[in-house]
Backbone as CSV, one residue per row, in Angstrom:
resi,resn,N_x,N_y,N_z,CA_x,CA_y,CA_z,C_x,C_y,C_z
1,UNK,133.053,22.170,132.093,132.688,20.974,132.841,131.198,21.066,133.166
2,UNK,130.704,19.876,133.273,128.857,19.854,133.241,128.753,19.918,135.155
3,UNK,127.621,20.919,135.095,127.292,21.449,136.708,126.468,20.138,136.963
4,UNK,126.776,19.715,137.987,125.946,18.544,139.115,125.698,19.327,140.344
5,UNK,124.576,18.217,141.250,124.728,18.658,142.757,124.271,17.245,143.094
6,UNK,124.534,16.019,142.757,124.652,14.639,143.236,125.427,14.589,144.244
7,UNK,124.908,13.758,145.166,125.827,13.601,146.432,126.590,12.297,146.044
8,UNK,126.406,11.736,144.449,127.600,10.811,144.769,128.817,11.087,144.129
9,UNK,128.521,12.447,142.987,129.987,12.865,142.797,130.742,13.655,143.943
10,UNK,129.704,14.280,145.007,130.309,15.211,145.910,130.916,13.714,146.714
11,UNK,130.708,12.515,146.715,131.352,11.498,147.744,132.878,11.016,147.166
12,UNK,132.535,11.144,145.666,133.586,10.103,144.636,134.692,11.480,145.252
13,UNK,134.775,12.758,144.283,135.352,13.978,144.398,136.494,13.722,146.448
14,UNK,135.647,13.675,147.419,135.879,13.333,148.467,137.024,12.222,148.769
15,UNK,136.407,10.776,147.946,137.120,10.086,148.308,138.725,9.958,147.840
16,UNK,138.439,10.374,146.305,139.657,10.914,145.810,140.744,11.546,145.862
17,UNK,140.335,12.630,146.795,141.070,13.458,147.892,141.601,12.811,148.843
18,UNK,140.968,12.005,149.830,141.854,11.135,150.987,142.380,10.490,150.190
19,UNK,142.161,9.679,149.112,143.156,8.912,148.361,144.665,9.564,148.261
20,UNK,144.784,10.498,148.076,145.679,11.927,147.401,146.184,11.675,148.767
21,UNK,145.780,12.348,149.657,146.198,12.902,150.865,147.102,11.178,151.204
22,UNK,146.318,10.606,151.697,146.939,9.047,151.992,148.432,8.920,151.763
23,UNK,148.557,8.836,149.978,149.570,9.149,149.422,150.351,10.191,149.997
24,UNK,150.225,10.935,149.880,150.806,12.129,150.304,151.866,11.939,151.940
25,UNK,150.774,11.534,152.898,151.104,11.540,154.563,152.492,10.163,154.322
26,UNK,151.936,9.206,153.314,153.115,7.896,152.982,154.534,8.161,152.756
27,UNK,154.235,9.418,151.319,155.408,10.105,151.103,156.284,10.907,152.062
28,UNK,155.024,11.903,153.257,155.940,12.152,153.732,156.788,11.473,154.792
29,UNK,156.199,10.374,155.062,156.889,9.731,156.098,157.450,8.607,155.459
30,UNK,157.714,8.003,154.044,159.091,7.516,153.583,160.054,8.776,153.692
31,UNK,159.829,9.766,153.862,161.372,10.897,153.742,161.708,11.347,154.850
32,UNK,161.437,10.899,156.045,161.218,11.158,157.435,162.761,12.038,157.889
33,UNK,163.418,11.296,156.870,165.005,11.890,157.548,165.722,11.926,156.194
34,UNK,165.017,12.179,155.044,165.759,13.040,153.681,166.198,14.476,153.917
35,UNK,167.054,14.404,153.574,167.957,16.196,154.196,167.437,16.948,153.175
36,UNK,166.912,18.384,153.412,165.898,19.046,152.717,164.440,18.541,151.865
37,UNK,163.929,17.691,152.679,162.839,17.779,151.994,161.688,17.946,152.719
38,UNK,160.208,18.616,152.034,159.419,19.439,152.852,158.117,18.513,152.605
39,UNK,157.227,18.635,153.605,155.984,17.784,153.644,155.413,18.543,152.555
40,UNK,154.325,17.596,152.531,152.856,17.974,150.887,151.730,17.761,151.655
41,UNK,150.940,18.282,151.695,149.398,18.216,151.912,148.621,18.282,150.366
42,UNK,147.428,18.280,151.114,146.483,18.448,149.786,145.327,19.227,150.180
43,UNK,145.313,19.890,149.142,143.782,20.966,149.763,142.404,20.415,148.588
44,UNK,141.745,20.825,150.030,140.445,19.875,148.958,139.538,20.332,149.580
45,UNK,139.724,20.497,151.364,137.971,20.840,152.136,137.805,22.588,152.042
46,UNK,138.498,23.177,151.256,138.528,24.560,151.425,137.231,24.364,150.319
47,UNK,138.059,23.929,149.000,137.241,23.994,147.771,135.888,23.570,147.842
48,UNK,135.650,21.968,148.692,134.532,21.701,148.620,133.573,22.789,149.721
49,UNK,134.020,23.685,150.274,133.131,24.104,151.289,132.959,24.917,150.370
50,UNK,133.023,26.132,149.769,133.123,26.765,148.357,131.934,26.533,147.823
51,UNK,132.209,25.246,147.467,131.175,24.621,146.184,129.742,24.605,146.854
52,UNK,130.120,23.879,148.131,128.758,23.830,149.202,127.907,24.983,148.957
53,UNK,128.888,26.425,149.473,128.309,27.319,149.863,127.482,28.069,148.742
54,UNK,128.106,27.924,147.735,128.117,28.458,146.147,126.436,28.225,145.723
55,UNK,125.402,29.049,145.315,124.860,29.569,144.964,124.391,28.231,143.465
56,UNK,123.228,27.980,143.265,123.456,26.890,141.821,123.455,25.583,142.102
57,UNK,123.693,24.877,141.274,124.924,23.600,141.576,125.901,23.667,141.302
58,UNK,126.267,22.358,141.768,128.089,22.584,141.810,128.682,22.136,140.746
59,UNK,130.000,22.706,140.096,130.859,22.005,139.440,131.761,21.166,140.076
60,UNK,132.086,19.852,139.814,132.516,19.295,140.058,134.176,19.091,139.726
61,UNK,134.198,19.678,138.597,135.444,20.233,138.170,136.571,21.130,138.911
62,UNK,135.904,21.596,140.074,135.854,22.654,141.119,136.837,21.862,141.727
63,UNK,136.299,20.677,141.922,136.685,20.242,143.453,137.478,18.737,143.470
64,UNK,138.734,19.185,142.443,139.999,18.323,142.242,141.086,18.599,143.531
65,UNK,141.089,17.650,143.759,142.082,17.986,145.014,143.365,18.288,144.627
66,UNK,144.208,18.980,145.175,145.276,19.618,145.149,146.619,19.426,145.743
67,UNK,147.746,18.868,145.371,148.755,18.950,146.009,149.168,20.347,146.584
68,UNK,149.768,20.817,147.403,150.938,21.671,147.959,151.700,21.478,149.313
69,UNK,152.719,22.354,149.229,153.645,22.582,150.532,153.831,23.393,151.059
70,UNK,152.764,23.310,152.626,152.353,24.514,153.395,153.938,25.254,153.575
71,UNK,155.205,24.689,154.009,156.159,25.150,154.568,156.054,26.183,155.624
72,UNK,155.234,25.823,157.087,155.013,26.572,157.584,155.306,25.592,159.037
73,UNK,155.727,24.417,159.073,156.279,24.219,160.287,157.748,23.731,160.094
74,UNK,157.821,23.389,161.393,159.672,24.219,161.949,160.902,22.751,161.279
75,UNK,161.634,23.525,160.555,162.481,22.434,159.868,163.194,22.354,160.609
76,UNK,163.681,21.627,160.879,165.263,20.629,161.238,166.356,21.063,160.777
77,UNK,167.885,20.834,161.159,168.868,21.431,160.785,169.247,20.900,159.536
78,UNK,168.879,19.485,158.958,169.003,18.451,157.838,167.957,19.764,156.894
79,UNK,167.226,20.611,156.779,166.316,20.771,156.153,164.838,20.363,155.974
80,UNK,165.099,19.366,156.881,163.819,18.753,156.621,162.478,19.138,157.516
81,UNK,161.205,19.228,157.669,160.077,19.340,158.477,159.248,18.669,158.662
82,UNK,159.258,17.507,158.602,158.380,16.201,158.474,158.341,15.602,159.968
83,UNK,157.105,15.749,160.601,157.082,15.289,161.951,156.477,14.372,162.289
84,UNK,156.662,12.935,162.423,155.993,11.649,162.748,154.882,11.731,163.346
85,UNK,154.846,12.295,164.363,153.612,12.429,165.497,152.368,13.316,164.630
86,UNK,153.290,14.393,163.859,152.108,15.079,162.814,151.341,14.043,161.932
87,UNK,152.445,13.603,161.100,152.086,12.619,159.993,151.359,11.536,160.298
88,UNK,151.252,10.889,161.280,150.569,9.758,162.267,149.185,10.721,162.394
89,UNK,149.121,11.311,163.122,147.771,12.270,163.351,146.860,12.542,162.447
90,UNK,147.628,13.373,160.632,147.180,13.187,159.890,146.413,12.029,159.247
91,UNK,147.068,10.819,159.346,146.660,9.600,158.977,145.525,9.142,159.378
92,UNK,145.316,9.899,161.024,144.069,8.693,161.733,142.788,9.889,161.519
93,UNK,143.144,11.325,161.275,141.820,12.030,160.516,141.864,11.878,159.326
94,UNK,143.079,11.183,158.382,142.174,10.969,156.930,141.533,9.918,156.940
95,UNK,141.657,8.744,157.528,140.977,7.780,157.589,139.706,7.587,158.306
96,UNK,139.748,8.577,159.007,137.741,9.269,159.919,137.531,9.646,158.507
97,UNK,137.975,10.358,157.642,137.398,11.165,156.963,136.968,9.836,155.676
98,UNK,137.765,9.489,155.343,137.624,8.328,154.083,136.571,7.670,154.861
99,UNK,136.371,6.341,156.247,135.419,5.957,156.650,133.547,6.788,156.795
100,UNK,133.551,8.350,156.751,132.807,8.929,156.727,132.417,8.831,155.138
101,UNK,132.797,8.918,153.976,132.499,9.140,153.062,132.208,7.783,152.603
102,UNK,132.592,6.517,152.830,132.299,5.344,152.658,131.221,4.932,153.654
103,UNK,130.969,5.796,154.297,129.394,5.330,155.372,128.611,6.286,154.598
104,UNK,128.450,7.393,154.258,127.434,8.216,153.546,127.763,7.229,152.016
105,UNK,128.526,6.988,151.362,128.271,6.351,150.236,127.240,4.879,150.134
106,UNK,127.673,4.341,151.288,126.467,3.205,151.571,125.257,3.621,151.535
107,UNK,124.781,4.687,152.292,123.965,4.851,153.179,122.923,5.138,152.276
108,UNK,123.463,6.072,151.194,123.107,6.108,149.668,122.361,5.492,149.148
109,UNK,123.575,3.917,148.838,122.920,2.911,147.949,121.889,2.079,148.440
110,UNK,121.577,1.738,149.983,120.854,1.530,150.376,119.192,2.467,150.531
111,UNK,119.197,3.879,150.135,118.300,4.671,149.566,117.370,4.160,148.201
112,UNK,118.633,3.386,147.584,118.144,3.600,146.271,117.811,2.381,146.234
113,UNK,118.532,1.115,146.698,118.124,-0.207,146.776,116.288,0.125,147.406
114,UNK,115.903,0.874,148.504,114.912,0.864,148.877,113.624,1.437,147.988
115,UNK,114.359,2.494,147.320,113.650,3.227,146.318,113.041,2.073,144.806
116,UNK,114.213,1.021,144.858,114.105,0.381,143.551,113.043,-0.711,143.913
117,UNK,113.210,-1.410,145.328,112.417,-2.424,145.948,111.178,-2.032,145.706
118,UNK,109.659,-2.047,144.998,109.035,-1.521,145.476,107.953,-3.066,145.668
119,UNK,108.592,-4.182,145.931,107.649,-5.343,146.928,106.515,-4.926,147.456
């Protein structure tokens, strides 16, 4: 994969991820009361801090977001571990997080709109 250090693939990479995640918090709360079934997260800010920290530029290839299932909070007698109040919570920091990346993505194009203006 070709190394970048553009801040608008590090935004796209980003947004893609809350996209994921979004999905994800939906799913788990259509299964709210499916007997054995376990929440999904997505890991993504581990990787991108990684890439941050990482030496070079970054691959971008790096920093595909990831399904998994922590299985690390407390199931229910149905099997299940899916907690509304969690899943709600989740929702209103992915959406800080998506609104953050859609304010630095503006903030951007308005750089470049200024850069291109030269009136």
């Amino acid at each position: 994969m070709a190394k970048t250090s553009g801040i608008l693939d590090l935004i796209e990479a980003g947004i893609k991820a809350e996209s994921l995640r979004q999905k994800a918090i939906a799913g788990n709360i259509a299964n709210l009361e499916t007997p054995g079934y376990r929440r999904i997260d997505v890991k993504f800010e581990q990787s991108l801090a990684k890439a941050l920290n990482s030496p070079g530029k970054l691959d971008i290839g790096e920093l595909e977001p990831q399904l998994y299932r922590p299985n690390k909070t407390p199931v229910k007698g149905n099997g299940n571990d899916v907690n509304l109040e969690t899943e709600v919570g989740e929702m209103v920091k992915n959406t800080l997080r998506h609104k953050t990346y859609i304010r630095v993505l503006n903030k951007r194009y308005r750089q470049l709109e200024l850069a291109i203006d030269t009136k």
